[in-house]
N, C-alpha and C positions, 0 to 999 in steps of 0.2 A: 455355405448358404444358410443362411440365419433368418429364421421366421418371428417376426417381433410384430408386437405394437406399436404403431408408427402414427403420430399427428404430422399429415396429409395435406400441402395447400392443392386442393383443386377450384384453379382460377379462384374467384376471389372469396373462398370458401375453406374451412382447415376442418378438418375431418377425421376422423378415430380409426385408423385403418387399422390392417397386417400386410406387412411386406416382405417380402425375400430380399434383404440386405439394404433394406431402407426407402425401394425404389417402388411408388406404386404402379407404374408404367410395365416395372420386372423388368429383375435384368436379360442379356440376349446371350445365349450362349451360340457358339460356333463349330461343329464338329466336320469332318470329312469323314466317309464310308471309310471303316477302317481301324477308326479312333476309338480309345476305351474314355469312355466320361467316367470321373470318379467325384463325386462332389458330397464332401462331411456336411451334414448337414446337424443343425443344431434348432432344438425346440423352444426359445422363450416366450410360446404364449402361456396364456394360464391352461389352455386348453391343448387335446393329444390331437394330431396330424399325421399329414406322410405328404410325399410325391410323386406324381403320377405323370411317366413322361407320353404325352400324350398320342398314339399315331404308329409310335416304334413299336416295330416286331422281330423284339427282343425278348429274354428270358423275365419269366412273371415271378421266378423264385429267389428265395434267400435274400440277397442284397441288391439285385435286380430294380427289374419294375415292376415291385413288388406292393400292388397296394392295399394288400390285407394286413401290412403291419406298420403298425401305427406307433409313431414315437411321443411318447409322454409326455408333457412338462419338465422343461429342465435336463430333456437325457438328446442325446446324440445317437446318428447311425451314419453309417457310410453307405453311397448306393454308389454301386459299378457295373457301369451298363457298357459293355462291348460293343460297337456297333457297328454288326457284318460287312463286308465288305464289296457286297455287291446289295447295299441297302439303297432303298429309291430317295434320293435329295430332296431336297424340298423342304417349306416349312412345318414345323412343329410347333408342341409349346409344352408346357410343363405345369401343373397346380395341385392347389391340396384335392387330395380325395377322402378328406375326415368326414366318417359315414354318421351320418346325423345331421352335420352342420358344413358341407360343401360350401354350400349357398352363400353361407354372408362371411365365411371364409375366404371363401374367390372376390365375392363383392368388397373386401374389405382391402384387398391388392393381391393375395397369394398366388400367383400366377407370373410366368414368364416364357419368351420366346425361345425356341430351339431352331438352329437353321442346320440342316445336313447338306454342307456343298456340293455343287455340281447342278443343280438346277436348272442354269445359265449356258453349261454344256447340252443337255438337252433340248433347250431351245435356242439355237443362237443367236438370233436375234437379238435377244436381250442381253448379252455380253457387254456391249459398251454402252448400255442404258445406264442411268442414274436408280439405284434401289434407294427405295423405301419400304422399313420394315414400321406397320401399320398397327397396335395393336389396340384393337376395341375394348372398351372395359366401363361397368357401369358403376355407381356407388345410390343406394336410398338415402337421399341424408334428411335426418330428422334432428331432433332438439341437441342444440347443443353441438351439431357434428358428428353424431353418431350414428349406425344404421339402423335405419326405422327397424321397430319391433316386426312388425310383418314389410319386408322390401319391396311392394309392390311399384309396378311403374309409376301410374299417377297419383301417390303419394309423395314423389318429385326424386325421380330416378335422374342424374345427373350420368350421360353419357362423355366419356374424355377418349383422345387419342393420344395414344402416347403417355397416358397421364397428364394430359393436358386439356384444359378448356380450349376449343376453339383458337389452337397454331394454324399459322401460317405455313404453306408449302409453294414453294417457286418456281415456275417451270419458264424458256423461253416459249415464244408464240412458235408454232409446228412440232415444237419438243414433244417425245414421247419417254416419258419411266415407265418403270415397272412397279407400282404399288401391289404391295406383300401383305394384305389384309390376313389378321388371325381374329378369331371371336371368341375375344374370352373375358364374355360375357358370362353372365350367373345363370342368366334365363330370357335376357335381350334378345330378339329378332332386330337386325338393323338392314334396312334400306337404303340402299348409298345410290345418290344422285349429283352430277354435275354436270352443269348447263357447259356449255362452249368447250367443250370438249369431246373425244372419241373413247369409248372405253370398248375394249376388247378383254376377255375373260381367256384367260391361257391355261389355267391353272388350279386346281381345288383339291384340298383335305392332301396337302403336298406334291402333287403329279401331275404333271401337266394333260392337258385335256386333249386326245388327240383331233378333235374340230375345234379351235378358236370360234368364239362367239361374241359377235360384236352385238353389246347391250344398252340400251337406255338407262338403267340401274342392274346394280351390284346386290346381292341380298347376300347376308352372310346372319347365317345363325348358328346358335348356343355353337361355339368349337367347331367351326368352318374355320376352313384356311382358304383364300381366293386369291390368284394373283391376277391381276389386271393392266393391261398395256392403258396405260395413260396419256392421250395424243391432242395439245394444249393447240385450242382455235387463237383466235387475235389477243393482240395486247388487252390486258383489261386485268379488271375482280372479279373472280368470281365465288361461287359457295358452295362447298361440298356438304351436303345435307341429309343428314339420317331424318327420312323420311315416314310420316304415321304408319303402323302396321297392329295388325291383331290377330292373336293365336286361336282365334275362337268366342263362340257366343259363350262359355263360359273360364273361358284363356284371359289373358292379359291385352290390356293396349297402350300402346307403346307411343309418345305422340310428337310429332315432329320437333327434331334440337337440329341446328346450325353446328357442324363438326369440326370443320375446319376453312379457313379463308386462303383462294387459290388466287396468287399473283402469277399471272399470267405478261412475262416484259424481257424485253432485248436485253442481253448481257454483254457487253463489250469484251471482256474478260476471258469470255467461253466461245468456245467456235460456233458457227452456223452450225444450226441442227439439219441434221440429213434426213431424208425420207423413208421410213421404216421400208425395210427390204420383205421378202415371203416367208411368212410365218413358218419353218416347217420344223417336225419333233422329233428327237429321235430319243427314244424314252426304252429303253430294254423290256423295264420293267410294269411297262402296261399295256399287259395282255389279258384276253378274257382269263377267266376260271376254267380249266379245264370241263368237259360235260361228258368226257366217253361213259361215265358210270355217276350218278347220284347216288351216294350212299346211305342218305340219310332225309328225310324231308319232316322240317318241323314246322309245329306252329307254336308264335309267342305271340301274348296278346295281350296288351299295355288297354289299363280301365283303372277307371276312378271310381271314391265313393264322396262325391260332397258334401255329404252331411257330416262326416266321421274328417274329412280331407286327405283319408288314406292312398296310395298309387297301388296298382299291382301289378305283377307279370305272372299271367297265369293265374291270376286270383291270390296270389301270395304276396307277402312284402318282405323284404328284405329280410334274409337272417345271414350272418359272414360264417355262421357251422354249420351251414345248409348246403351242400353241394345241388344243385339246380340240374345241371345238365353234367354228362361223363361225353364226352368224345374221344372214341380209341384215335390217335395217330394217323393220319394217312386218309383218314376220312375228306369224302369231297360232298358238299350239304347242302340242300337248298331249305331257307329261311323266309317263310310269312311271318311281319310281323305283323302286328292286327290292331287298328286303333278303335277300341271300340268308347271312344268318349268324345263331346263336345270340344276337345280343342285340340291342338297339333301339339305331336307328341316328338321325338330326337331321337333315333336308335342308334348307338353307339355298342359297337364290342372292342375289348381291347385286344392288344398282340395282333390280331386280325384284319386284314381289309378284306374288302367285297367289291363284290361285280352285283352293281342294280339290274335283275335281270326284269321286272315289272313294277307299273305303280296302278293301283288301281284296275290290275287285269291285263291293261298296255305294253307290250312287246317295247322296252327301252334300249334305245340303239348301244351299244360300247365307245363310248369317251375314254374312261379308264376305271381304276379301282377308286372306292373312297372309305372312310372310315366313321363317315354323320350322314345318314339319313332325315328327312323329313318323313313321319308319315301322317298322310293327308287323316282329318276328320270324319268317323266313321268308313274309311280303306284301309287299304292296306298295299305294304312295299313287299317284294320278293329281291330276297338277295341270296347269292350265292358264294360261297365259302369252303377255300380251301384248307385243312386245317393238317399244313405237308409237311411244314418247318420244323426239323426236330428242335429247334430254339423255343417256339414256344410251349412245349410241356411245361403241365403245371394248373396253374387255378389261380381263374383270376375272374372278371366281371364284363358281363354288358347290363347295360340300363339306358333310360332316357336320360338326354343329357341337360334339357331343360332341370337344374339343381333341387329346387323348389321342390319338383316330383322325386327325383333323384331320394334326397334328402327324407320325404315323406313314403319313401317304399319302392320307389319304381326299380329296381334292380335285381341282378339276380348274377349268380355262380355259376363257372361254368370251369369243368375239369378235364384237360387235354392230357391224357394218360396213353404212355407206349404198351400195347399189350403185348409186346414180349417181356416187360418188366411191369407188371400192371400195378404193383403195389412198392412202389419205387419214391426214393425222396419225394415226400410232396412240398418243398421249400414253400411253397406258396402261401402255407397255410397258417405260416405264422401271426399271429393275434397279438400285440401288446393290450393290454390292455382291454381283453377281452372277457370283460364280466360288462363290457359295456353294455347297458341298456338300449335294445330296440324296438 
């Protein structure tokens, strides 16, 4: 996997990217619960990176998914991710998490799809569907091709699928796919709309949802995964449309682009489409958090200052030799996180999913686990956290996932230590290039 400088045609535009092996779309990798990923990875930008597989809970240390160490310019690492064998299917993705400069790092291409099979066993319905693997991505272009100094939306944020302007996707008329949305996006809220057709929601942040939700629009933000039964009305064209949205009176707005063009027409070729059968799931692995005992109840609480534009968690910004939080092993936690600024904030931990047990104060029923929250402007989300796995010991990160913040502070350390061995390899902690300035 090779991280380079890439000139980029998106639609009828060439653009100054970085990609993972040339591709800004990213390439897709393919894994089954089971399989060890080992992927050499190589640095040719001028600047130091890593990878961060995004979702898996897997080990945070040594050569892991490890993303407190950062490969330099010009050097190589290998990362070997194991991935357990009774790990939940679904999609993922993969991107730099180079602390400073995420942002126009992702936006530039560095990002790619991970699929853990079995999905499709889960829900069977969707077995002899047609997939589509969906991936959102934005670029700022400014002079010349390059990304604007500051990437804000309406300084002409160019939204692609696939790495593509505005493709074509073909369904027959009554046909339903399964569309694999990932948002890997920088800092994007996308709104997904298509007229003449049925969309039903199965699936988010890789697990399927145990109530199907049949919806008008698709919303997929910063590192959402969403998969969607897609159920094509009569012959025609129609327009799949990321539609206007805003993070806030002092957030981003984001303003309506045409995504892709939906040919909706008889195929001679392909059988008669059948009439989707009863949704049902059978998912092992999505059960609440257990509750017999809370061991631990915190609060974290994402603020801004914009006058300075700094983020903070807990009034701090980002240090990578700061350890934030210690959690001994075995711990079961409930989490406020607390927005106390003008615009919607992303709560992401890694190795970890959660059970949304409130938004806002509101008893939230159990769908399943997820790994991206929204939380709402001035509220706050409660989530609950198992931290059982002896795989992820170690030390590693949650932050907003909006980059922008990310990048400017919003993050923070977080160290799962066994306290029978409490002072035991911290692989995690490896720093390349750690005089880096923060």
């Amino acid at each position: 996997m090779v991280a380079a400088r890439t000139h980029v045609k998106l639609g009828d535009r060439e653009v100054e990217g970085a990609t993972y092996n040339g591709s800004y779309a990213g390439p897709v990798l393919r894994l089954k619960p089971g399989d060890t990923l080992r992927m050499h990875f190589v640095n040719q930008l001028p600047q130091m990176t890593n990878v961060h597989f995004h979702g898996l809970a897997v080990s945070p240390k040594g050569h892991g998914d490890n993303s407190m160490h950062m490969v330099k310019p010009g050097e190589t690492w290998d990362y070997v991710i194991p991935i357990p064998k009774d790990h939940p299917p679904g999609v993922y993705w993969f991107h730099t998490h180079g602390h400073d400069f995420a942002e126009r790092q992702l936006m530039g291409g560095l990002s790619g799809t991970l699929v853990i099979e079995g999905f499709q066993d889960e829900v069977p319905v969707t077995k002899p569907l047609v997939e589509h693997l969906l991936a959102l991505k934005e670029f700022s272009v400014g002079g010349g091709g390059r990304l604007n100094s500051v990437p804000k939306p309406l300084n002409g944020n160019l939204r692609t699928l696939n790495g593509q302007v505005d493709p074509e996707i073909v369904l027959q008329p009554g046909e339903t796919q399964l569309w694999r949305f990932s948002g890997q996006t920088a800092n994007g809220y996308v709104r997904l709309k298509l007229d003449g057709a049925k969309l039903t929601v199965i699936g988010r942040d890789a697990r399927p949802i145990l109530s199907p939700e049949v919806v008008s629009e698709v919303d997929v933000g910063p590192s959402e995964r969403v998969d969607v039964l897609v159920t094509a009305g009569p012959a025609g064209l129609y327009r799949l449309v990321a539609d206007k949205t805003a993070t806030g009176p002092i957030g981003d707005q984001f303003p309506k682009q045409e995504l892709a063009l939906v040919k909706v027409a008889a195929d001679p070729s392909r059988p008669e489409p059948q009439p989707l059968g009863p949704i049902q799931i059978f998912a092992p692995n999505q059960k609440p958090v257990p509750v017999e005992h809370i061991d631990e109840r915190r609060l974290v609480v994402f603020s801004e200052d914009p006058v300075t534009g700094l983020f903070f968690i807990n009034h701090q910004t980002f240090d990578p030799h700061r350890t934030d939080v210690r959690v001994p092993l075995g711990n079961v936690e409930e989490w406020t996180i607390r927005n106390s600024s003008e615009e919607l904030h992303v709560f992401h931990i890694h190795q970890v999913p959660f059970q949304v047990v409130s938004i806002n104060g509101v008893a939230q029923p159990f769908t399943g686990l997820r790994d991206t929250i929204d939380v709402p402007i001035h509220g706050e989300v409660t989530v609950r956290l198992a931290f059982t796995d002896p795989l992820i010991v170690g030390r590693f990160m949650f932050h907003c996932h909006i980059l922008e913040h990310e990048d400017k502070g919003m993050m923070a350390t977080i160290e799962v230590y066994d306290p029978k061995h409490p002072d035991a390899d911290k692989g995690g902690m490896i720093m390349a290039g750690g005089d880096h300035a923060h």
